[in-house]
mmCIF file of the C-alpha atoms, coordinates in Angstrom:
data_MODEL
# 
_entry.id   MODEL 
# 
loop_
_atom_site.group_PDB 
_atom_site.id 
_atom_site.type_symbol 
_atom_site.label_atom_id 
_atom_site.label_alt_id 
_atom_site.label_comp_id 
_atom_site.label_asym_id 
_atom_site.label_entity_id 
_atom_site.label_seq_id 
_atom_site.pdbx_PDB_ins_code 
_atom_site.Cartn_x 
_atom_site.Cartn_y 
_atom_site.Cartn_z 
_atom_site.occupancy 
_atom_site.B_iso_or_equiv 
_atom_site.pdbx_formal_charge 
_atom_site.auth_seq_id 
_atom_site.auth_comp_id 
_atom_site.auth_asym_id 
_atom_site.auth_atom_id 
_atom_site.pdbx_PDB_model_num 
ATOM 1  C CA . UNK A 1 1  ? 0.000   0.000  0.000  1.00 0.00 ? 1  UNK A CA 1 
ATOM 2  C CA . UNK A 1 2  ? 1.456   3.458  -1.008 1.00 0.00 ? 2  UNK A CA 1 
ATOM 3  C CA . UNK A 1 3  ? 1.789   5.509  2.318  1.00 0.00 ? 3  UNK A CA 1 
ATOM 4  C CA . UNK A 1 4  ? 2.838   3.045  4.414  1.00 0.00 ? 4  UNK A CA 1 
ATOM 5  C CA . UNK A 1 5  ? 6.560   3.743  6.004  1.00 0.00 ? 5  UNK A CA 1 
ATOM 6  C CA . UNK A 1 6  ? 8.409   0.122  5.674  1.00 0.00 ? 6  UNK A CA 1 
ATOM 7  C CA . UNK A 1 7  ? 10.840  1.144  8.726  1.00 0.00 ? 7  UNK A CA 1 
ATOM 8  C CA . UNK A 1 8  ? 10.198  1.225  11.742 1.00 0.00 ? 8  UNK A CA 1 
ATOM 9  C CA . UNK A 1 9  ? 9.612   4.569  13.756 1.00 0.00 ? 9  UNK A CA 1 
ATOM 10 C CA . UNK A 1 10 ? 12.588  5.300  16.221 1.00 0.00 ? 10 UNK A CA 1 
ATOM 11 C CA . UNK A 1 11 ? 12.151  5.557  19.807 1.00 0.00 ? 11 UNK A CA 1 
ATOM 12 C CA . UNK A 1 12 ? 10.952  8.774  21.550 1.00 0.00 ? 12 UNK A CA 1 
ATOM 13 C CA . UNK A 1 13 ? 13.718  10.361 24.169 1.00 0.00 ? 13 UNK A CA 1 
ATOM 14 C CA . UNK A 1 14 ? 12.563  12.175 27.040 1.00 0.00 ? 14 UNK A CA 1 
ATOM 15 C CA . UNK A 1 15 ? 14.388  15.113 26.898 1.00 0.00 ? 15 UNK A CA 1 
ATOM 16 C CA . UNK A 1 16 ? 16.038  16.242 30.584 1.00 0.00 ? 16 UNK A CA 1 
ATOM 17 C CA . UNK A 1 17 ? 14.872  19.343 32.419 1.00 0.00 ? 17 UNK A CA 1 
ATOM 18 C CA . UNK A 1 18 ? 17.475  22.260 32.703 1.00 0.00 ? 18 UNK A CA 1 
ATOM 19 C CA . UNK A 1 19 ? 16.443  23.355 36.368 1.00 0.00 ? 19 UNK A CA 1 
ATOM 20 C CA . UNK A 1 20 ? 14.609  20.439 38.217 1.00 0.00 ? 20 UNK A CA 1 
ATOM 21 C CA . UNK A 1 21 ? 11.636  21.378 40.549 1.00 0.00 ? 21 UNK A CA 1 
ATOM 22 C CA . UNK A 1 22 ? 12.889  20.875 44.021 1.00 0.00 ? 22 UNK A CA 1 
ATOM 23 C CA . UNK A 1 23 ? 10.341  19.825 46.580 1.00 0.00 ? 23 UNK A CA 1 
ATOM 24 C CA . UNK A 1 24 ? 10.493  16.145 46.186 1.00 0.00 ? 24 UNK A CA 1 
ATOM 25 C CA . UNK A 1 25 ? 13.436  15.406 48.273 1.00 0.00 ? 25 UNK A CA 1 
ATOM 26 C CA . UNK A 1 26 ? 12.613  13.343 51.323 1.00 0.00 ? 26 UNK A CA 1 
ATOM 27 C CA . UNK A 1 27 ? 9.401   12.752 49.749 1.00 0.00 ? 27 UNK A CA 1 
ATOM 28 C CA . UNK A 1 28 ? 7.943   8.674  50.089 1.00 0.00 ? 28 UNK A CA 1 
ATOM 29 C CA . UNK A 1 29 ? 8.571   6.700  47.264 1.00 0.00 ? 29 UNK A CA 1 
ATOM 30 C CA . UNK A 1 30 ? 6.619   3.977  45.670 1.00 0.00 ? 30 UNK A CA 1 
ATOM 31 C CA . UNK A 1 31 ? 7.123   1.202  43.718 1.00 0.00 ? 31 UNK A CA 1 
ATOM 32 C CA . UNK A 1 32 ? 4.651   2.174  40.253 1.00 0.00 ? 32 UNK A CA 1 
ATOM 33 C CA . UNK A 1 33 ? 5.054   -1.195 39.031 1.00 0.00 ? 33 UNK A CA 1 
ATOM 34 C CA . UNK A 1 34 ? 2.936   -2.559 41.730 1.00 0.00 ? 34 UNK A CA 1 
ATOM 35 C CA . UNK A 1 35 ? -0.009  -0.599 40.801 1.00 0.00 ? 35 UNK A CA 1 
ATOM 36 C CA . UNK A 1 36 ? 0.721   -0.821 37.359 1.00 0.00 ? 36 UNK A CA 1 
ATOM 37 C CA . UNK A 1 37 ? 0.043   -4.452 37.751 1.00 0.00 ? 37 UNK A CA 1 
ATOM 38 C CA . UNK A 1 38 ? -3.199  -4.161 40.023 1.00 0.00 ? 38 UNK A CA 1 
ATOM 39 C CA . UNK A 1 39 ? -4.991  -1.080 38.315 1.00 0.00 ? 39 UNK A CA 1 
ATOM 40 C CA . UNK A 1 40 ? -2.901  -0.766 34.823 1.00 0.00 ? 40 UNK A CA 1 
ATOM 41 C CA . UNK A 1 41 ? -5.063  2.134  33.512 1.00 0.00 ? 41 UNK A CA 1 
ATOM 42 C CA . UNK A 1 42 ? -3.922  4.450  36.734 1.00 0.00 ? 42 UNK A CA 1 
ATOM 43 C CA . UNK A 1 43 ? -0.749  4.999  35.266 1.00 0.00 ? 43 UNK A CA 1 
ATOM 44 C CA . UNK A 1 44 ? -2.061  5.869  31.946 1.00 0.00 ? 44 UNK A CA 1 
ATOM 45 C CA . UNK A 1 45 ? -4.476  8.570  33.723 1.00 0.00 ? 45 UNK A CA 1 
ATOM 46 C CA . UNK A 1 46 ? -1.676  9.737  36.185 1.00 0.00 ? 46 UNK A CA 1 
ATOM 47 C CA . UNK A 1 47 ? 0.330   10.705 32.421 1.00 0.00 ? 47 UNK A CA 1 
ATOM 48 C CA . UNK A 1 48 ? -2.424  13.025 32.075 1.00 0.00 ? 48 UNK A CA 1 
ATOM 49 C CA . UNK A 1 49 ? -3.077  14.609 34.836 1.00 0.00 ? 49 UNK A CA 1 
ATOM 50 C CA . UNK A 1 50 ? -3.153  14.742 38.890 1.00 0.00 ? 50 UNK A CA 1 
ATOM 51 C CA . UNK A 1 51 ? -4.723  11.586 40.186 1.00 0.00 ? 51 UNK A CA 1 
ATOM 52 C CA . UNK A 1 52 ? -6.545  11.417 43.503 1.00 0.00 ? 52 UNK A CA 1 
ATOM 53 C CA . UNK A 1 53 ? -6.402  8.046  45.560 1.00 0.00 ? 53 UNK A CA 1 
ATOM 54 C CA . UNK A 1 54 ? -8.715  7.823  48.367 1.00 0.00 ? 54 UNK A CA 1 
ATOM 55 C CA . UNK A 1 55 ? -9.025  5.492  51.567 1.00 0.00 ? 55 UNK A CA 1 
ATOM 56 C CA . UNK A 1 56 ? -11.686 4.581  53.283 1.00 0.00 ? 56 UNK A CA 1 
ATOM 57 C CA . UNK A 1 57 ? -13.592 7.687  51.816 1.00 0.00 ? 57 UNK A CA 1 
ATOM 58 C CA . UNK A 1 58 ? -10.700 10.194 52.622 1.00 0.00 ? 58 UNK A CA 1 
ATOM 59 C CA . UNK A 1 59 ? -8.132  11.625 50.129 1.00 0.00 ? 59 UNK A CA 1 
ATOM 60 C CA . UNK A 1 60 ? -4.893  10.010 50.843 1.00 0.00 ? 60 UNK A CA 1 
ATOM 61 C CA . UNK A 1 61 ? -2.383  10.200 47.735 1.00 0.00 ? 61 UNK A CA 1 
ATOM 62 C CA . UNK A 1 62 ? -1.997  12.225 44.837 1.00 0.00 ? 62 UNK A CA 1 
ATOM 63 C CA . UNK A 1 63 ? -0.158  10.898 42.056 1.00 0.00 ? 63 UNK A CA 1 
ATOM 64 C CA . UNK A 1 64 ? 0.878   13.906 40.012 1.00 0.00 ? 64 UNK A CA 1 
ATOM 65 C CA . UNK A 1 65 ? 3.620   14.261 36.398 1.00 0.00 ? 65 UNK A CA 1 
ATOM 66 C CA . UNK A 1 66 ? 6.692   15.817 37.210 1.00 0.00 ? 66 UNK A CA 1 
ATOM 67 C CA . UNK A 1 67 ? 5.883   18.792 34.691 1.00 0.00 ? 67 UNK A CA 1 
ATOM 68 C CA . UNK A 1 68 ? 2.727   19.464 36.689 1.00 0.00 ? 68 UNK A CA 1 
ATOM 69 C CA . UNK A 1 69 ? 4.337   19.745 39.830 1.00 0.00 ? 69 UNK A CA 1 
ATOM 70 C CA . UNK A 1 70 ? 6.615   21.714 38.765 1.00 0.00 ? 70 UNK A CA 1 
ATOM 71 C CA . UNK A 1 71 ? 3.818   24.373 37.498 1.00 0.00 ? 71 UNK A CA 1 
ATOM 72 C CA . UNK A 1 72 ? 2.610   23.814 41.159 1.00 0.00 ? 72 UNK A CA 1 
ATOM 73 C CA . UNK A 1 73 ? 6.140   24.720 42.574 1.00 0.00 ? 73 UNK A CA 1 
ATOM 74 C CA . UNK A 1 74 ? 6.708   27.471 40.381 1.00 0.00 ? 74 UNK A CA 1 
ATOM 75 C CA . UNK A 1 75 ? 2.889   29.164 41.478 1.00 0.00 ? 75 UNK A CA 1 
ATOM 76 C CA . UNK A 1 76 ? 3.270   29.197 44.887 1.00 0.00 ? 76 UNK A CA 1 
ATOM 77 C CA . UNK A 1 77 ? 3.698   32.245 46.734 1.00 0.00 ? 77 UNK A CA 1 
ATOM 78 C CA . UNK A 1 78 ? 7.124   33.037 47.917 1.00 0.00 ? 78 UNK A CA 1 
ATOM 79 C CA . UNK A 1 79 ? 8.327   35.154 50.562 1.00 0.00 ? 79 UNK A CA 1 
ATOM 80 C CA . UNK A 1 80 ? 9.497   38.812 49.532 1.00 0.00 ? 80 UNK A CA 1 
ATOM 81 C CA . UNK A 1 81 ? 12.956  39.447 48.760 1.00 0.00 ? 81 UNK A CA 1 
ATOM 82 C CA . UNK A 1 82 ? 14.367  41.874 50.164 1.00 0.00 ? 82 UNK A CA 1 
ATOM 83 C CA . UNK A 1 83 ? 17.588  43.303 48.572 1.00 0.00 ? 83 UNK A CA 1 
ATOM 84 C CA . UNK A 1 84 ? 20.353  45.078 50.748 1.00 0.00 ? 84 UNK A CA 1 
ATOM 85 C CA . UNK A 1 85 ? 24.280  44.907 50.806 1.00 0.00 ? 85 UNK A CA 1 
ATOM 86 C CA . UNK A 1 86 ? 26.263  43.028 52.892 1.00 0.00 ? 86 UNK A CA 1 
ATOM 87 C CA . UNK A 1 87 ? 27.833  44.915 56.036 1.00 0.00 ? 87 UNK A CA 1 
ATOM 88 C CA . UNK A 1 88 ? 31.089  46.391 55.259 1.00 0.00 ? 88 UNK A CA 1 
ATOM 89 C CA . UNK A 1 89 ? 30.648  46.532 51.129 1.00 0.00 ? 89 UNK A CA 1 
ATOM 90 C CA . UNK A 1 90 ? 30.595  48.860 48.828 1.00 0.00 ? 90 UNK A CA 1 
ATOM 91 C CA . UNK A 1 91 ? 27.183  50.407 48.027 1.00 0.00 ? 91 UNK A CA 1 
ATOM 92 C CA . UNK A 1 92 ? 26.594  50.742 43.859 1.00 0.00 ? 92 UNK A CA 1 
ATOM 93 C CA . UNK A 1 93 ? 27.363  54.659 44.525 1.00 0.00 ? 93 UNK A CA 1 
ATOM 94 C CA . UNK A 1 94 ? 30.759  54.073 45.481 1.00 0.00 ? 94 UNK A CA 1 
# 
């Protein structure tokens, strides 16, 4: 059939991110590949989005994309800055 590529299609490379989204240091891990195998469609919805789990009726974990979190890092509200010279240096008038 005309339109049809006979090789194959190479292999998509996740590209790596110049300044990682800090925040998930010391943060629990889990082993995906456990509830891959008991609920194989949660990772597929996690891909696209925030996922809520609940137990007994209560939210309990939120599975949530790196790029995501990182939007959710980069919104929150920071302290203010406040900018002033060291004791002792030079001010920019001198």
């Amino acid at each position: 059939m005309s339109g049809w590529r006979q090789d194959e299609d190479a292999a998509i490379r996740s590209g790596g991110v110049e300044e990682p989204a800090p925040g998930l240091e010391g943060q629990p891990r889990l082993d995906m590949a456990l509830i891959e195998a008991a609920v194989p469609k949660l990772i597929d919805h996690a891909v696209g989005g925030p996922v809520v789990l609940t137990r007994h009726g209560a939210e309990a974990y939120v599975l949530l994309p790196l790029d995501i979190w990182r939007r959710v890092w980069l919104s929150a509200a920071r302290p203010p800055v406040v900018e002033m010279e060291q004791p002792g240096e030079p001010g920019p008038e001198a």
